[in-house]
C-alpha positions as CSV (number, residue, x, y, z in Angstrom):
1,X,-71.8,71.9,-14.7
2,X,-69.4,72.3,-17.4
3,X,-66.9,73.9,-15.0
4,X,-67.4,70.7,-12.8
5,X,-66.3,68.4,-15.0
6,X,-63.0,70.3,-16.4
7,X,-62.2,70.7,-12.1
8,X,-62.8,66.8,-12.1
9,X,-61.0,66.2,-15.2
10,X,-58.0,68.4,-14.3
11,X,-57.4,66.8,-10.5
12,X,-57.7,63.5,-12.2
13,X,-55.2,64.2,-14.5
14,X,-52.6,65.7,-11.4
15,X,-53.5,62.0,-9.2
16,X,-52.3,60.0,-12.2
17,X,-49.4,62.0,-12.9
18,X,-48.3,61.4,-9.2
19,X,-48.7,57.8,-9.0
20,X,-46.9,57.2,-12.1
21,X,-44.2,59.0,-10.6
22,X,-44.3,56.6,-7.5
23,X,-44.2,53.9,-10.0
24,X,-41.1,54.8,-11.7
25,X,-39.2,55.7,-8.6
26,X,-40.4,51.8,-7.2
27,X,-39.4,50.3,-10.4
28,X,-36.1,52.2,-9.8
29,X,-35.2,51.0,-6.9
30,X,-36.3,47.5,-7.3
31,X,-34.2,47.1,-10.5
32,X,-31.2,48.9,-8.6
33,X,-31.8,45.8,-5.9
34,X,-32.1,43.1,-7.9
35,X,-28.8,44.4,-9.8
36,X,-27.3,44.7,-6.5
37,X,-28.1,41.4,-5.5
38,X,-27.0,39.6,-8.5
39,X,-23.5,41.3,-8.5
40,X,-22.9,40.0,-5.0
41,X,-24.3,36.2,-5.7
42,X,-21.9,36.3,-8.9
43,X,-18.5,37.6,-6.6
44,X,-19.2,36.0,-3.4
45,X,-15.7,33.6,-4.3
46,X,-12.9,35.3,-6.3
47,X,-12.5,33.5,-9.1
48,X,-15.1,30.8,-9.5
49,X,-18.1,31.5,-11.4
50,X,-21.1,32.7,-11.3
51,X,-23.9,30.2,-9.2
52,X,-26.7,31.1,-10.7
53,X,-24.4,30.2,-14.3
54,X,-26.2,26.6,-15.5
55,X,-23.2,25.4,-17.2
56,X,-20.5,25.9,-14.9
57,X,-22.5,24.5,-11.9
58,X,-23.8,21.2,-14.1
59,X,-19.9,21.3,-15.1
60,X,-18.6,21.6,-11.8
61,X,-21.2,19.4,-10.0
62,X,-20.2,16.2,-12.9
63,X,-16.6,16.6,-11.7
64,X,-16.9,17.0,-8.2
65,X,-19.2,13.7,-8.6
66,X,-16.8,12.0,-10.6
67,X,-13.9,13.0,-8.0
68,X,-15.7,11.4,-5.1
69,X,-17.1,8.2,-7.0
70,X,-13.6,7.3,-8.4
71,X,-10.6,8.0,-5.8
72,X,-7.1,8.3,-6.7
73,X,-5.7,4.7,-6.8
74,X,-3.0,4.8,-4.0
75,X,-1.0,1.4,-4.5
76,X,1.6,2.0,-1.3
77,X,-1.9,1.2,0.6
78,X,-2.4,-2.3,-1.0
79,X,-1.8,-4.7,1.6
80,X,-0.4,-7.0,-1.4
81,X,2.2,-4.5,-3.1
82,X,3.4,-4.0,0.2
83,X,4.0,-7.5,0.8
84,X,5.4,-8.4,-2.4
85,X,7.5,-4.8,-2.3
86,X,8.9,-5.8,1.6
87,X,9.7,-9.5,0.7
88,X,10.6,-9.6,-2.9
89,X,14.3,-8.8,-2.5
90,X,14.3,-12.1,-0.4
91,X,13.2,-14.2,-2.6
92,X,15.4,-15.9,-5.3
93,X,15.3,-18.0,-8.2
94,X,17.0,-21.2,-8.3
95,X,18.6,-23.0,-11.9
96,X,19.9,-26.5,-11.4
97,X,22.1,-28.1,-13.1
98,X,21.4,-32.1,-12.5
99,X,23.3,-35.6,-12.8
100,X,24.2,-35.8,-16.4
101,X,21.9,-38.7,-17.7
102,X,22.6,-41.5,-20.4
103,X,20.2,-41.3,-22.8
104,X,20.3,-43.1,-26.6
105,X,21.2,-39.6,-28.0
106,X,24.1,-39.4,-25.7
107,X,24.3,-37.7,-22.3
108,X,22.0,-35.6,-21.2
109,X,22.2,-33.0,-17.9
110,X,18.9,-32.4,-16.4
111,X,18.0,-28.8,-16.1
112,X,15.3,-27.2,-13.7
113,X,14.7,-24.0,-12.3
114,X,12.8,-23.3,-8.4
115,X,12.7,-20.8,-5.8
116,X,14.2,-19.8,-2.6
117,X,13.7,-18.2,0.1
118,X,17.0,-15.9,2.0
119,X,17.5,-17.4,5.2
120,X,20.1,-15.9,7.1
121,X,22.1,-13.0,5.6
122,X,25.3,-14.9,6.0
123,X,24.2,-16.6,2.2
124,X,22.3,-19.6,3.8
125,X,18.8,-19.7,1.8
126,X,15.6,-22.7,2.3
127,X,13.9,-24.3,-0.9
128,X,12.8,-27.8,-1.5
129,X,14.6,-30.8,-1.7
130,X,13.0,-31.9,-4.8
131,X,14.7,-28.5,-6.5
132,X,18.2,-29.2,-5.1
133,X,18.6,-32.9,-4.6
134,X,20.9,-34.7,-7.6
135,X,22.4,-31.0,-8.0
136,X,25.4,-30.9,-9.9
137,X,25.7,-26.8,-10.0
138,X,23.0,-24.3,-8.8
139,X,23.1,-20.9,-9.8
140,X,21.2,-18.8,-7.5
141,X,19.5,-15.4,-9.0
142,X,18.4,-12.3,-6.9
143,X,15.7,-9.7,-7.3
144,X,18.7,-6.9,-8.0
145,X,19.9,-8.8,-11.0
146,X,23.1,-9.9,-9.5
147,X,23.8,-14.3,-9.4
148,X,25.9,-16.5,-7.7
149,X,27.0,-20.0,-7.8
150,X,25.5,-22.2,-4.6
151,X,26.5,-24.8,-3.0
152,X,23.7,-28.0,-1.5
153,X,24.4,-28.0,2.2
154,X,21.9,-30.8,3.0
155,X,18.4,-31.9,1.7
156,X,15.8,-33.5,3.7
157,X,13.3,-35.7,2.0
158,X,10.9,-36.0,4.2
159,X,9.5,-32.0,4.8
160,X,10.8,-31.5,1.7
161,X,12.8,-28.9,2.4
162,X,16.8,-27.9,1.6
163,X,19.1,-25.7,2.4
164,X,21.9,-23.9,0.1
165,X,24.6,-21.6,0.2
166,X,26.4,-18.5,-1.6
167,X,28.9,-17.1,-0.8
168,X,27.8,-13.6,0.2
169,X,27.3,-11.9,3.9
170,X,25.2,-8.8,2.6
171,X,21.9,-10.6,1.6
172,X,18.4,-9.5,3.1
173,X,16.9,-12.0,5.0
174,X,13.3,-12.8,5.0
175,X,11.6,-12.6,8.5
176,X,9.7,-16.0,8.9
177,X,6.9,-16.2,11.7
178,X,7.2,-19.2,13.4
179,X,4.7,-18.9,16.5
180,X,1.6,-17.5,14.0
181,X,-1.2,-18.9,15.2
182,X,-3.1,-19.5,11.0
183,X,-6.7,-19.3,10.3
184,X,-8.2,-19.9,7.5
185,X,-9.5,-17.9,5.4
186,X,-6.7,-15.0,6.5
187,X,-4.3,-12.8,3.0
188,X,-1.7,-15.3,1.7
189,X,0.7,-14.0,-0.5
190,X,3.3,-16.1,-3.0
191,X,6.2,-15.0,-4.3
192,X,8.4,-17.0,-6.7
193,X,9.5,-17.6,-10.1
194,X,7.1,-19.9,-12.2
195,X,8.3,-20.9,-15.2
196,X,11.3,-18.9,-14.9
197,X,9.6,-15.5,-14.3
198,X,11.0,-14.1,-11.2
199,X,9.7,-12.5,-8.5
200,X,5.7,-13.3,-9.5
201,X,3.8,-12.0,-7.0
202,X,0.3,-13.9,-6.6
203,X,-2.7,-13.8,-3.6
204,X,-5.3,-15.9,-2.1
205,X,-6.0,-16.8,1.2
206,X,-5.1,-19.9,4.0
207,X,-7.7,-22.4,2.5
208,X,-6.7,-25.1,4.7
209,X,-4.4,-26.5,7.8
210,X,-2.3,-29.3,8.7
211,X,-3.1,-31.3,4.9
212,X,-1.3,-34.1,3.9
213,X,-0.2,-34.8,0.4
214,X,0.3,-38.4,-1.0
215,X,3.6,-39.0,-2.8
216,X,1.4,-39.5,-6.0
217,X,0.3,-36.2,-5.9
218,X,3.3,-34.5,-5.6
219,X,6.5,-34.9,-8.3
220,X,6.0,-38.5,-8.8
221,X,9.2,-39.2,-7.6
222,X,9.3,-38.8,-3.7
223,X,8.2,-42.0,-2.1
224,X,6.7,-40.2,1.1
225,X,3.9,-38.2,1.6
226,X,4.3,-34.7,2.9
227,X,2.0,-33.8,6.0
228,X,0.9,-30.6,8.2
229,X,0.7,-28.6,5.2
230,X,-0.5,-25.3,4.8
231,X,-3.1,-25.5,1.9
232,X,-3.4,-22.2,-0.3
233,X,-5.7,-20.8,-3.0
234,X,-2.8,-18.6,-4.3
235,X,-1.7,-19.9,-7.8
236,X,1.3,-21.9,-7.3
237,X,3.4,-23.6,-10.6
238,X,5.9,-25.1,-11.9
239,X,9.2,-22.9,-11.1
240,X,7.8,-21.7,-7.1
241,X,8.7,-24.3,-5.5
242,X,10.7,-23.3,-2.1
243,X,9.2,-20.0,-2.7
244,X,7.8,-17.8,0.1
245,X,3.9,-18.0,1.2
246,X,3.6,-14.7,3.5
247,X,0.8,-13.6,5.5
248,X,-0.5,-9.8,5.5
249,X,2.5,-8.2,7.3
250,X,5.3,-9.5,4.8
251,X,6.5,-12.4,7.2
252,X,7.0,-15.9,5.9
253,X,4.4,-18.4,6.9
254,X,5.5,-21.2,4.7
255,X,7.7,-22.4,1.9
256,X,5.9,-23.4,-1.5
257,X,6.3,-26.8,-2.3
258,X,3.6,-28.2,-4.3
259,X,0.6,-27.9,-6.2
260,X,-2.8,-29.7,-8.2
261,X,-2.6,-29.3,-11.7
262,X,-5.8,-28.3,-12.6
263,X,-5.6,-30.4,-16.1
264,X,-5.2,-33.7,-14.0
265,X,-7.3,-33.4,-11.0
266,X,-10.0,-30.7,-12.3
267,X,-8.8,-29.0,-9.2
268,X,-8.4,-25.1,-9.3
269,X,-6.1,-22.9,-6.8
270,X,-5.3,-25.7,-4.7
271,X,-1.3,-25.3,-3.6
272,X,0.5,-26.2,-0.3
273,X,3.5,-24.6,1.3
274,X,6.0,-25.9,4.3
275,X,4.7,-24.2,7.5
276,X,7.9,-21.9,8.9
277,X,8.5,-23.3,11.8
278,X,9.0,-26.9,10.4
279,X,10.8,-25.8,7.5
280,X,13.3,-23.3,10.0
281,X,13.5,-25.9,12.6
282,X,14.5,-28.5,9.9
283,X,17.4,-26.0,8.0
284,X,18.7,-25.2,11.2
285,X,19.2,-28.9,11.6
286,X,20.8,-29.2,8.2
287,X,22.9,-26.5,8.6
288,X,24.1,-27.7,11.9
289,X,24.2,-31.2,11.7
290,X,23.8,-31.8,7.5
291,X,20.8,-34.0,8.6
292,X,17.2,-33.6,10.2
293,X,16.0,-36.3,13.2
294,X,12.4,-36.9,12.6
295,X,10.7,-38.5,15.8
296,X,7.7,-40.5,14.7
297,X,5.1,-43.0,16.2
298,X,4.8,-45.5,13.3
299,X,1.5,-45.1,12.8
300,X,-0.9,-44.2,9.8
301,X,-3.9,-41.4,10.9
302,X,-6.8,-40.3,9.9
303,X,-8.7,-37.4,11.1
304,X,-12.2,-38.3,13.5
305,X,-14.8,-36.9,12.4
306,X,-18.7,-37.7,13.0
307,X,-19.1,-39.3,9.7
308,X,-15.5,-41.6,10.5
309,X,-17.0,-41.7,14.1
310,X,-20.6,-43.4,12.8
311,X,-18.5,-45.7,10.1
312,X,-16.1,-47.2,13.1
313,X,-19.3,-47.6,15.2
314,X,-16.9,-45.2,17.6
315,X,-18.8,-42.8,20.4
316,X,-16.1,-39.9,20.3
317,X,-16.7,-37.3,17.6
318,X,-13.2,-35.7,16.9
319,X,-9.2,-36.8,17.7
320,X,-6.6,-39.0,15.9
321,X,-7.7,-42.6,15.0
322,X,-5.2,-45.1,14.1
323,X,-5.5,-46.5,10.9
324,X,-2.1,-48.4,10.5
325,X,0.4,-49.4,12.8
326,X,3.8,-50.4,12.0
327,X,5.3,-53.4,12.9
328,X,7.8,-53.2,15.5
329,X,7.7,-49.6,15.3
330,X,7.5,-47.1,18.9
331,X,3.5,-47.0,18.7
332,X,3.4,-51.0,18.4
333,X,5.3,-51.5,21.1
334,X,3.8,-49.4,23.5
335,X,0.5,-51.4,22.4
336,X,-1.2,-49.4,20.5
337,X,-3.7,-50.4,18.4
338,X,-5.6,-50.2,14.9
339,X,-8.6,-47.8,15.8
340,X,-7.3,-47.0,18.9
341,X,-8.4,-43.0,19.0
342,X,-5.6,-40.6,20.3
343,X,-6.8,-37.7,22.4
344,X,-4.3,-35.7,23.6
345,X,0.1,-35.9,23.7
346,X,1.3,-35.0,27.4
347,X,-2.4,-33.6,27.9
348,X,-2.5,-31.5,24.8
349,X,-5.8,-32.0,23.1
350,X,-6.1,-34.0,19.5
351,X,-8.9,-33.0,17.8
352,X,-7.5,-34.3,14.5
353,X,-4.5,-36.0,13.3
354,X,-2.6,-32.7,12.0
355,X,-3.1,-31.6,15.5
356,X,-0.6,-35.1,17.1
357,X,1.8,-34.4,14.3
358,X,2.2,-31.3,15.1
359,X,2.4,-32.0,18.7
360,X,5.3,-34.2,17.6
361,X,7.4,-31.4,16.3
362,X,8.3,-30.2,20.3
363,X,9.9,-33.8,20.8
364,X,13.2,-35.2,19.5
365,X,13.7,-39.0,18.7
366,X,14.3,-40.8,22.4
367,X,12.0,-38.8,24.3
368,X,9.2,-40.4,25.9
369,X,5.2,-39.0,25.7
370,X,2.3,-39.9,27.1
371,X,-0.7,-40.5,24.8
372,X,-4.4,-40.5,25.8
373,X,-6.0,-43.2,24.6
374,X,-9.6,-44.4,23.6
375,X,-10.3,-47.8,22.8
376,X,-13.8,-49.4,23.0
377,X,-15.4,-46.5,24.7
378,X,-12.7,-46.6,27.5
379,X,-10.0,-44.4,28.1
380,X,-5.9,-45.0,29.1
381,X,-2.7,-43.5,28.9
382,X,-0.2,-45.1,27.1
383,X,3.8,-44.5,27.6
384,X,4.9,-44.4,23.7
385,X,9.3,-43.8,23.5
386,X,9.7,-42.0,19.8
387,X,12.1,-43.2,17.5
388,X,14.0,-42.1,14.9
389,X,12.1,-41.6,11.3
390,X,15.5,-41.4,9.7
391,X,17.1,-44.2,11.5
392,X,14.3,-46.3,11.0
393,X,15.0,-46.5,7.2
């Protein structure tokens, strides 16, 4: 019995040896894996570190956050610095000299400054008539730092618009747009010098078409209203007037003429510009003829609208109605009438008044239209001959 037991004891004591040794040779090669493995997770890129490292990867993911959340500001890409970087050169600031004025202190000379816009290369530049009329010297100022003195070639006080000229051939000319077809609510970019700082670049958008201004609420001075504006919500002041009003690809759409001051009519961002192809159409007139021919109905117009419509106890819903017509002017005597509703010029719908004025700007004075007429719920045609707005003065 006693030799059983030390025969147990000593096979025993062989079995545990062996499985301890199985053990440590396990535990070997496990720790020689797990090594293994970790050396290859820490190299797998040369040079970053280690993935299973808790501060590099926090440090790494923050900035590779930040990166994406916050990209690289890229201003060439800014449809408004490349506006104001394509058309700034062609925009100039304009210092008048006026009519020396006699005042109890003695005489006095009127100084002002505005803004221009390079017309043709050949030293021919648009602003408004308001900057340059009563000019005694204008001293023109370009984006490069360089001036020149300026002659007035002709003003015309009825768009509002000017032309001058310096003596230069070299000068980059803006590109006006003249067939755009606006919308509102489309990029509109200013460029001018208010109050003297030039070449201030600010943006909006097309807040309106074919306005009209009152004289009242322009300079004070003009005694006719301006009409088929371009109404604007970039900020327009004192100093851009005949500055540039461009759309998104650089091209002028309009020349700045006027403006609400916010601290008389508690309007904000409400500024009008010249549409180009009234104010090219009118400098090529001045330059070619030093005056503009306006042909004009003689009539006063407001816009139809279902509200007018209900008011005048009228069935149409939209066109020009007559509010005034001049005596002895061309609408009178073709017969037209005091809310007498104009549909269409030579077949070309009216749906509002800005809509006939502009029609009018294909025509010269002596031409003869055909209007579309409503009156009393019947419709006519009425043979109107335009005259002369200047003449008729």
């Amino acid at each position: 019995m006693v030799n059983s037991l030390k025969g147990l004891k000593k096979v025993t004591k062989i079995a545990l040896e062996l499985l301890a040794e199985k053990l440590r040779r396990v535990l070997t090669l496990g720790t020689l894996l797990l090594m293994l493995t970790l050396a290859t997770l820490g190299c797998t890129t040369e040079g970053n570190p280690p993935q299973n490292s808790t501060v590099g990867s926090a440090e790494q993911t923050s900035a590779e956050s930040a990166s994406s959340a916050v990209p690289a500001q890229d201003t060439s890409e800014e449809p408004v610095a490349q506006v104001a970087k394509q058309l700034s050169p062609s925009v100039v600031q304009v210092n008048v000299k006026g009519i020396p004025a006699i005042t109890p202190s003695g005489p006095q000379s009127e100084e002002g400054i505005g803004s221009g816009v390079i017309y043709r290369k050949d030293g021919y530049i648009i602003t408004n008539n308001h900057v340059a009329q009563g000019a005694r010297q204008v001293n023109v100022a370009f984006a490069d730092g360089s001036t020149a003195q300026a002659d007035v070639v002709a003003g015309d006080e009825y768009t509002d618009v000017a032309v001058i000229r310096v003596n230069r051939n070299d000068l980059p000319a803006a590109q006006f747009d003249t067939n755009s077809n606006l919308i509102a609510g489309q990029l509109a970019v200013a460029i001018g010098s208010p109050q003297g700082f030039q070449s201030t670049v600010t943006s909006g958008v097309i807040s309106g078409l074919h306005r009209e201004l009152p004289a009242q609420l322009t300079d004070g001075q003009r005694d006719t209203s301006l009409v088929d504006l371009i109404q604007t919500s970039a900020p327009i002041s004192p100093g851009s007037s005949g500055g540039a009003l461009a759309d998104r690809s650089g091209e002028v759409i309009g020349i700045t003429v006027a403006y609400l001051p916010p601290n008389e009519t508690g309007a904000e961002a409400i500024g009008f510009a010249i549409p180009s192809d009234t104010a090219t159409s009118v400098a090529e007139q001045l330059i070619d003829n030093g005056r503009a021919a306006h042909p004009y109905l003689g009539i006063s117009l407001v816009d139809l609208t279902p509200d007018v419509a209900s008011q005048f106890g009228l069935q149409e819903e939209s066109g020009a109605l007559v509010a005034e017509v001049q005596s002895n002017g061309p609408a009178d005597h073709a017969g037209i009438k005091t809310q007498d509703v104009i549909t269409a010029v030579d077949s070309k719908k009216v749906k509002t008044g800005g809509d006939l004025l502009s029609a009018l700007r294909n025509y010269k004075p002596g031409d003869a239209i055909e209007l579309t007429v409503i009156r009393g719920g019947n419709e006519s045609t009425v043979d109107v001959t335009l005259g002369d707005r200047q003449s008729a003065r």
